[in-house]
C-alpha positions as CSV (number, residue, x, y, z in Angstrom):
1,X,65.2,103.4,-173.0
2,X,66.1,99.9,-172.1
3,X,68.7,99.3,-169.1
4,X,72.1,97.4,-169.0
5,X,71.8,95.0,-166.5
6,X,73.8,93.1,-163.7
7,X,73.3,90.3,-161.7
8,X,73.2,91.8,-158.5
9,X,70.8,95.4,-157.8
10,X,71.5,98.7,-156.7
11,X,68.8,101.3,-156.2
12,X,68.9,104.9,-156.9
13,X,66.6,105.6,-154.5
14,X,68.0,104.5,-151.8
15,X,71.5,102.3,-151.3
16,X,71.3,99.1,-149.8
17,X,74.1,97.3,-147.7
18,X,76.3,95.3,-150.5
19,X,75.6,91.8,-149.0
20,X,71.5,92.6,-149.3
21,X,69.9,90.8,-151.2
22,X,67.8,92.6,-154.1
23,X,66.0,91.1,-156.8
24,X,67.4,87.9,-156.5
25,X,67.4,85.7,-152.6
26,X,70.4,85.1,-151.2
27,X,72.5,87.6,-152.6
28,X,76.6,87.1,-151.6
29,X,75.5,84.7,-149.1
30,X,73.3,87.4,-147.1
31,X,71.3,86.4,-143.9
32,X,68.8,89.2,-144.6
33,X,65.9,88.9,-146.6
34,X,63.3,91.7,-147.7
35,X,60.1,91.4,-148.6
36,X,58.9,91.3,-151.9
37,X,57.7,94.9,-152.4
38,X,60.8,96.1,-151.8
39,X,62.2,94.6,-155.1
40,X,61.8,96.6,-158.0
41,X,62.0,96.9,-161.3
42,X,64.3,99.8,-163.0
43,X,63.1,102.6,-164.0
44,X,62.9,102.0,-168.0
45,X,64.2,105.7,-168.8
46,X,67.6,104.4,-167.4
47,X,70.0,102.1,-167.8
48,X,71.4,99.5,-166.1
49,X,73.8,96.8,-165.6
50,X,73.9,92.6,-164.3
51,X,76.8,90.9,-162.0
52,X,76.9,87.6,-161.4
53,X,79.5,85.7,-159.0
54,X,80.6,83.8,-156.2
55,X,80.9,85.5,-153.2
56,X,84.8,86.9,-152.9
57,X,84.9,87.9,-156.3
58,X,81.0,88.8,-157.2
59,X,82.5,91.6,-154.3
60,X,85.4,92.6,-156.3
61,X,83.4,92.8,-159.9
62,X,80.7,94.7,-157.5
63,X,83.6,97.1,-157.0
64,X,84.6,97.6,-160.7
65,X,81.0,98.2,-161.4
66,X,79.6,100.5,-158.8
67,X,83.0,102.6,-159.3
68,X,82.7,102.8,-163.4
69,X,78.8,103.6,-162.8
70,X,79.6,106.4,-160.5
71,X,82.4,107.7,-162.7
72,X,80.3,107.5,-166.0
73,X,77.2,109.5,-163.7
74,X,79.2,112.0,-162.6
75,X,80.6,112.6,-165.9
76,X,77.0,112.9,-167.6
77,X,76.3,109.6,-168.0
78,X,75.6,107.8,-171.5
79,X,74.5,110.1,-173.9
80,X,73.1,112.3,-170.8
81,X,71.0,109.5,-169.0
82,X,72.2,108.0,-165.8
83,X,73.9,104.2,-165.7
84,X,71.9,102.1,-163.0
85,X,73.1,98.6,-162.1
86,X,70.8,95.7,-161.2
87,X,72.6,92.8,-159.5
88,X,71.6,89.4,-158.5
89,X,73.1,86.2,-157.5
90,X,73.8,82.9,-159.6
91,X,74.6,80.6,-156.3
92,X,77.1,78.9,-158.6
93,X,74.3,77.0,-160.3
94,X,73.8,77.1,-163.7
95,X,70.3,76.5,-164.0
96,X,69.7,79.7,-161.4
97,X,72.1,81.8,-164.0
98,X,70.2,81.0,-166.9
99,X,66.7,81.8,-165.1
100,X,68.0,85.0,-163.8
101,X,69.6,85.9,-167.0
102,X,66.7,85.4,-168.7
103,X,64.4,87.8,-166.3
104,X,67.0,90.3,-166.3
105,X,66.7,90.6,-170.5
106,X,63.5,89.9,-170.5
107,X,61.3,91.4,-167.0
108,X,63.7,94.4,-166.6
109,X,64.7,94.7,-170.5
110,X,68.5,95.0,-169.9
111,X,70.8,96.5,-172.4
112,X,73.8,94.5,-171.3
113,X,74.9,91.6,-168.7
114,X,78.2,91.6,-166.6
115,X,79.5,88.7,-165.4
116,X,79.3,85.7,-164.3
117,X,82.5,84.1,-162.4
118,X,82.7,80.2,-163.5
119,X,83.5,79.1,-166.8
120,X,80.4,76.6,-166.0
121,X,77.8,79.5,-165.5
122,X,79.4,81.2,-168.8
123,X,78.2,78.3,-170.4
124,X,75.1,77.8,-169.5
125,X,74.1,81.8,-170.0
126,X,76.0,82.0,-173.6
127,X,73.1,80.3,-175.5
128,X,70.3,82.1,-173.5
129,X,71.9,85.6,-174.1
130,X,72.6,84.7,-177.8
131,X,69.1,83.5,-178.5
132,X,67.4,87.0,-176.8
133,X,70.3,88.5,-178.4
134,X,71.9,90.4,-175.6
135,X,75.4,91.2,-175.2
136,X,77.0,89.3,-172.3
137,X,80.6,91.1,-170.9
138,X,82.8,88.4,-169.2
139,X,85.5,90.0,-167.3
140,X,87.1,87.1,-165.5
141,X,89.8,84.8,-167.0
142,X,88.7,81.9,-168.3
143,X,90.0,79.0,-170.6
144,X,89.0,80.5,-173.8
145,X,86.9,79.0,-177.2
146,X,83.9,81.1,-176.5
147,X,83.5,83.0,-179.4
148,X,80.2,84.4,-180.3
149,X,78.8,87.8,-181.8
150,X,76.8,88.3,-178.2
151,X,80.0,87.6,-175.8
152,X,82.7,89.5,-174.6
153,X,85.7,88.7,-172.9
154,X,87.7,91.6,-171.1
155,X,90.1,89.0,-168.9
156,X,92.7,86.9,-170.2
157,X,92.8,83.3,-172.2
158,X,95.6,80.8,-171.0
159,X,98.3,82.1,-173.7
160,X,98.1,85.5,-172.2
161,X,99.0,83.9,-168.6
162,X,101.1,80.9,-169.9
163,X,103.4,82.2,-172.8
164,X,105.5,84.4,-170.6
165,X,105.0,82.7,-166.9
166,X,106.2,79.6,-167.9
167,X,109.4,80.1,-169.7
168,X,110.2,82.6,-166.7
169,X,109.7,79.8,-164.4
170,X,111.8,76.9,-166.5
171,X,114.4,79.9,-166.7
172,X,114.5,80.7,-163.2
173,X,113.3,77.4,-161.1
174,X,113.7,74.4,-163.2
175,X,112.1,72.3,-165.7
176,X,109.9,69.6,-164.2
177,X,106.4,70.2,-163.7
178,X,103.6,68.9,-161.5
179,X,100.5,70.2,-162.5
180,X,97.4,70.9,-159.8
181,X,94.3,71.7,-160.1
182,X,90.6,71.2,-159.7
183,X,88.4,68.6,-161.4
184,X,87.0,71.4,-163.5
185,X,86.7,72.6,-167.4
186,X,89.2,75.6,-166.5
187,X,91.9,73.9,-164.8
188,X,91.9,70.6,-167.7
189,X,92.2,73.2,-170.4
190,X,94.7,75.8,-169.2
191,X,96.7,72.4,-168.4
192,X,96.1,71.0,-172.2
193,X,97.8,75.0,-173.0
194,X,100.4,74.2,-170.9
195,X,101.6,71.1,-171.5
196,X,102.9,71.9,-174.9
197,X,104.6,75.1,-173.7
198,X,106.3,72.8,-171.5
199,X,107.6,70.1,-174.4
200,X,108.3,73.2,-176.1
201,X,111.1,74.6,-173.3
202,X,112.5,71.4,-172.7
203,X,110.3,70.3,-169.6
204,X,109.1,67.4,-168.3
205,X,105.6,66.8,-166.5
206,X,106.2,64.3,-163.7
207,X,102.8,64.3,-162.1
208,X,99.4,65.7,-163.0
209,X,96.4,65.6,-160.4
210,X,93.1,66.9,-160.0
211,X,91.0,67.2,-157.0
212,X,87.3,66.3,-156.4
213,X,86.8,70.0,-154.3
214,X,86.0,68.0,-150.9
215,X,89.5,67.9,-149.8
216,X,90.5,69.2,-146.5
217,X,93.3,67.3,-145.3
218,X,95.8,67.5,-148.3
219,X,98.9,66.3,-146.7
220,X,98.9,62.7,-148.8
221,X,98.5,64.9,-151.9
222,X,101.6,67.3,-150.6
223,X,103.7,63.2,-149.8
224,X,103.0,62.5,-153.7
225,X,104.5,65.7,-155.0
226,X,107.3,66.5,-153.0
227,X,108.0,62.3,-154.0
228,X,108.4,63.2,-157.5
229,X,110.9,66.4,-156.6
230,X,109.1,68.9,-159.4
231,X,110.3,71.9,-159.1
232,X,107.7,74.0,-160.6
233,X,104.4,73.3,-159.7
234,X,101.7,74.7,-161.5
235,X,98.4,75.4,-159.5
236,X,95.1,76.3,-160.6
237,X,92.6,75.6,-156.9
238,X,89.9,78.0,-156.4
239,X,87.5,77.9,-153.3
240,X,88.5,75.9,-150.2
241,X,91.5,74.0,-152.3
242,X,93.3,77.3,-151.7
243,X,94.5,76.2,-148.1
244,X,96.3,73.5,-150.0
245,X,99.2,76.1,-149.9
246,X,99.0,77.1,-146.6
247,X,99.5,73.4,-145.7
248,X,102.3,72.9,-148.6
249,X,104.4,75.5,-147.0
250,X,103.7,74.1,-143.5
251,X,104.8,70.6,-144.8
252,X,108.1,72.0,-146.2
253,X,106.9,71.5,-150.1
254,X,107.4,74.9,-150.8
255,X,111.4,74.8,-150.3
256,X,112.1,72.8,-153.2
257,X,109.1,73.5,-155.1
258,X,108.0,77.0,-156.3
259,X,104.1,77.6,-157.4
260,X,102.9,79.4,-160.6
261,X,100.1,80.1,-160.0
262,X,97.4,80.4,-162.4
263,X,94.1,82.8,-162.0
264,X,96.1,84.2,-159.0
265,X,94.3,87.8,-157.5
266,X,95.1,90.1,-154.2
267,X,91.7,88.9,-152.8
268,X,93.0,85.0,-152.8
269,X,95.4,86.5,-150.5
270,X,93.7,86.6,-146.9
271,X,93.1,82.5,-147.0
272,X,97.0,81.6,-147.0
273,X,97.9,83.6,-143.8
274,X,101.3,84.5,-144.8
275,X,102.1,81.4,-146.1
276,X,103.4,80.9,-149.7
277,X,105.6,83.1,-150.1
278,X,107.4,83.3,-153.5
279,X,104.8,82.4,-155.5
280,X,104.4,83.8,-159.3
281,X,101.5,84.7,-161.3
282,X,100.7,86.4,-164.6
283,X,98.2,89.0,-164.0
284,X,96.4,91.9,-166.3
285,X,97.0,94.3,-162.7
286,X,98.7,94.2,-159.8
287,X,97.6,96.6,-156.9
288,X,100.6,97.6,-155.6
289,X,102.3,98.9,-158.6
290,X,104.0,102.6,-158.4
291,X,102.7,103.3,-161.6
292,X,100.8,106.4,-161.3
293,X,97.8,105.5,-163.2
294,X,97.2,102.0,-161.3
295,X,97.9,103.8,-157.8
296,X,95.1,106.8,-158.1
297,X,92.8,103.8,-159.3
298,X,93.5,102.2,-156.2
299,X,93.3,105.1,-154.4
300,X,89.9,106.2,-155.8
301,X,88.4,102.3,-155.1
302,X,89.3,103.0,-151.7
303,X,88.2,106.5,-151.2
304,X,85.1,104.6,-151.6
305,X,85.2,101.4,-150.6
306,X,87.8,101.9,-147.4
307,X,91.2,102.1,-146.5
308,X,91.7,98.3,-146.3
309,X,89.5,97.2,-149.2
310,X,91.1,94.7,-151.5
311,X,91.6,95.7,-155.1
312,X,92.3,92.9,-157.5
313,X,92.4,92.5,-161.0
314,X,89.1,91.9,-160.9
315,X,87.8,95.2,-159.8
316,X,90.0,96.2,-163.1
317,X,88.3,94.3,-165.7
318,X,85.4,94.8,-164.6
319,X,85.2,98.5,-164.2
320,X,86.6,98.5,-168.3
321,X,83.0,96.6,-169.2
322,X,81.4,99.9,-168.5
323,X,83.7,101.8,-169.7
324,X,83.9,100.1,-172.8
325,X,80.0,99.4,-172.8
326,X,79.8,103.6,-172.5
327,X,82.6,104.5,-175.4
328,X,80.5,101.6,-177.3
329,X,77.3,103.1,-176.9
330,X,78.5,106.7,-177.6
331,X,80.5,105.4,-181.1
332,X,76.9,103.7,-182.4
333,X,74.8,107.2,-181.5
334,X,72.1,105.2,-180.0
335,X,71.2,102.3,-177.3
336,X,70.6,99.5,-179.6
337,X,72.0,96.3,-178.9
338,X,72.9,95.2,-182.3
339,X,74.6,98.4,-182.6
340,X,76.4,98.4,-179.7
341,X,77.9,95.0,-180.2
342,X,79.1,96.5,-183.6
343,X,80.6,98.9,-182.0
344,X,82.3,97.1,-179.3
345,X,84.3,94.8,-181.7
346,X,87.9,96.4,-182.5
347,X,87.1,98.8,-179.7
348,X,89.8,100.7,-178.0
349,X,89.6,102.0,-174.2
350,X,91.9,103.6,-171.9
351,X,92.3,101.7,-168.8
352,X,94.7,102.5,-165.8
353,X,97.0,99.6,-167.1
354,X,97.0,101.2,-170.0
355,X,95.2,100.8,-173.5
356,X,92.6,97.7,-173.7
357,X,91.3,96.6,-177.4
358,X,88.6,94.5,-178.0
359,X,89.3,92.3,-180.9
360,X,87.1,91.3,-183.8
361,X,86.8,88.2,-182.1
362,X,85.3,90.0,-178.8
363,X,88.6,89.1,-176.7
364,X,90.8,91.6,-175.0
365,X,94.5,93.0,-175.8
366,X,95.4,94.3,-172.7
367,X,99.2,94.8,-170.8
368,X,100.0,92.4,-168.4
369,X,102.2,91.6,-165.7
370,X,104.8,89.2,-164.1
371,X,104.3,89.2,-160.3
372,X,104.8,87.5,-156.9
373,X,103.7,86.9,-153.8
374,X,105.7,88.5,-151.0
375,X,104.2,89.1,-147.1
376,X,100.6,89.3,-147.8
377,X,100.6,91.1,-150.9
378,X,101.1,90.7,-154.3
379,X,104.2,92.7,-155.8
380,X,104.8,93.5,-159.6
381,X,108.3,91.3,-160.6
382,X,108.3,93.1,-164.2
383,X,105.7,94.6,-167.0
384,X,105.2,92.4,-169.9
385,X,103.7,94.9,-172.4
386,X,100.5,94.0,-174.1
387,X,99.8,90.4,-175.0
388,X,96.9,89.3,-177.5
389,X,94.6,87.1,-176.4
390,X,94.6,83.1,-178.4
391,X,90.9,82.4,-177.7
392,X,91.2,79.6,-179.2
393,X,88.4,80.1,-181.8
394,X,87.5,82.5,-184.2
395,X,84.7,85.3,-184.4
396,X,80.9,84.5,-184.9
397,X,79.2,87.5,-187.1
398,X,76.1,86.1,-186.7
């Protein structure tokens, strides 16, 4: 029977530190290398699943998946065989996620591929999955338009993190904008969401800027925002742009200006070293909720993972691609990827946020959440209830 596959490998015959690399070199940056025997293929009477990511949050979907695998093993697997994950690493580089996507479907026969991160890589794999016909599962939020019978997106689209952020943030902090973010397709287009949402409440954008990614002194950049006295501004830096808030709240900016932050996660945490406090985000899980459900998920990440370990949305959406993959698989009868995809669409689950639907157009309904940054975690402010995803385009039935 043909595996599920992720970019990224786990053995069942023996477990290998997460940062080794297996199948793929260079796996989450490691400085270990094994030989070539000691890859293998997976066993064909199994299945399996593919990761791919950069390194903090290729961890966190790592989490997810090795947590959902063990759950769905433990539990009898899918339709009594074992889930095995296969994981390798895209670098960040488009041309290496296509050439490993394409091995993983067509060397190890995958049933399925997680991941990966960027909104770059999900381009470049959508056309390679689609023409081997092989259901990609995106669980990270991403700027939407990516419909197609052979992707699946179980994180938010920009309405599901702009439509309630932003009118709590012209309610609450003011109505002039500056708007920040990288020089990148998911920053320009949750921007292009949010400028009419701003027209709409009465706001005013008063600067817009996007960064080239090579920036480490941003204190110029900090001069021109606090000059035009915004009062919300609305961030969306990944990567090494995140110390630009460390150094806003150092230079003061962060008095008179409040961030809402977009794509915001507990693991982005760590780099701002208590700075930036205050700052909001709309997010589909929040890690330390007292809801019971969301608190014995954390608690069961950690049982495994340690005391410590970060548990961000991430680890949430993507532990549901299994789950969903598994009730998918079990509603068709049979592991056939035409099926399954069939199967997925319309699909219900029950998640630890609560109920997760996968709509005709392969986007996720899910419950999401108002929330803020206070010491050096991330606090719920309020539940929002379920919000449908706007992808932006409409299903492929191809």
């Amino acid at each position: 029977m043909r595996p599920v596959s992720s970019e990224m490998e786990l053995g069942n015959e023996r477990r290998l530190d997460e940062s080794t690399i297996v199948g793929l070199p260079d796996l989450l940056r490691s400085d270990r290398e094994f030989p070539r025997r000691e890859f293998r293929r997976v066993d064909q009477d199994r299945r399996g699943i593919a990761v791919l990511g950069v390194e903090l949050y290729g961890r966190q979907a790592k989490l997810g998946l090795d947590l959902a695998a063990k759950d769905i093993n433990a539990a009898g697997g899918i339709l009594g065989r074992p889930v095995e994950l296969l994981y390798a690493d895209d670098k960040t580089d488009p041309a290496v996620a296509t050439d490993a996507t394409r091995k993983l479907i067509e060397r190890d026969g995958v049933l399925a591929v997680v991941g990966p991160i960027t909104s770059r890589n999900l381009d470049a794999m959508a056309p390679v999955v689609e023409s081997l016909k092989t259901p990609l599962l995106y669980a990270t939020n991403y700027e939407g338009g990516k419909c197609s019978r052979y992707v699946f997106s179980f994180s938010t689209v920009p309405n599901q993190e702009l439509a309630q952020l932003l009118p709590y943030m012209n309610e609450t902090f003011g109505n002039t904008y500056f708007l920040l973010g990288a020089d990148r397709t998911w920053p320009h287009k949750m921007f292009e969401a949010a400028e009419p949402i701003i027209t709409r409440l009465g706001g005013k954008v008063v600067g817009k800027e996007f960064t080239k990614g090579d920036e480490t002194d941003f204190a110029p950049l900090i001069a021109r925002i606090a000059a035009t006295k915004a009062k919300v501004l609305l961030f969306a830096l990944k990567g090494d742009g995140l110390d630009f808030i460390r150094q806003a709240d150092e230079r003061g900016l962060l008095k008179d200006t409040t961030v809402a932050f977009l794509g915001l996660s507990e693991v982005d945490l760590g780099v701002f070293k208590g700075k930036g406090q205050n700052m909001f985000a709309v997010v589909p899980s929040v890690a330390t909720s007292d809801d019971p459900s969301i608190k014995a998920f954390v608690a069961k990440v950690r049982s495994d993972a340690g005391a410590e370990a970060t548990v961000s949305n991430y680890v949430m959406t993507h532990y549901n691609t299994l789950i969903a993959l598994k009730a998918a698989i079990e509603k068709a009868g049979k592991v056939d990827k035409e099926a399954v995809i069939d199967s997925l669409a319309g699909l219900p689950i029950k998640s630890a946020t609560g109920p997760v639907t996968i709509g005709k157009d392969h986007h996720a309904t899910m419950n999401m959440f108002l929330a803020k940054t206070q010491g050096r975690d991330l606090v719920p402010v309020r539940a929002l209830g379920e919000i449908a995803p706007e992808p932006g385009c409409k299903a492929d039935s191809r």
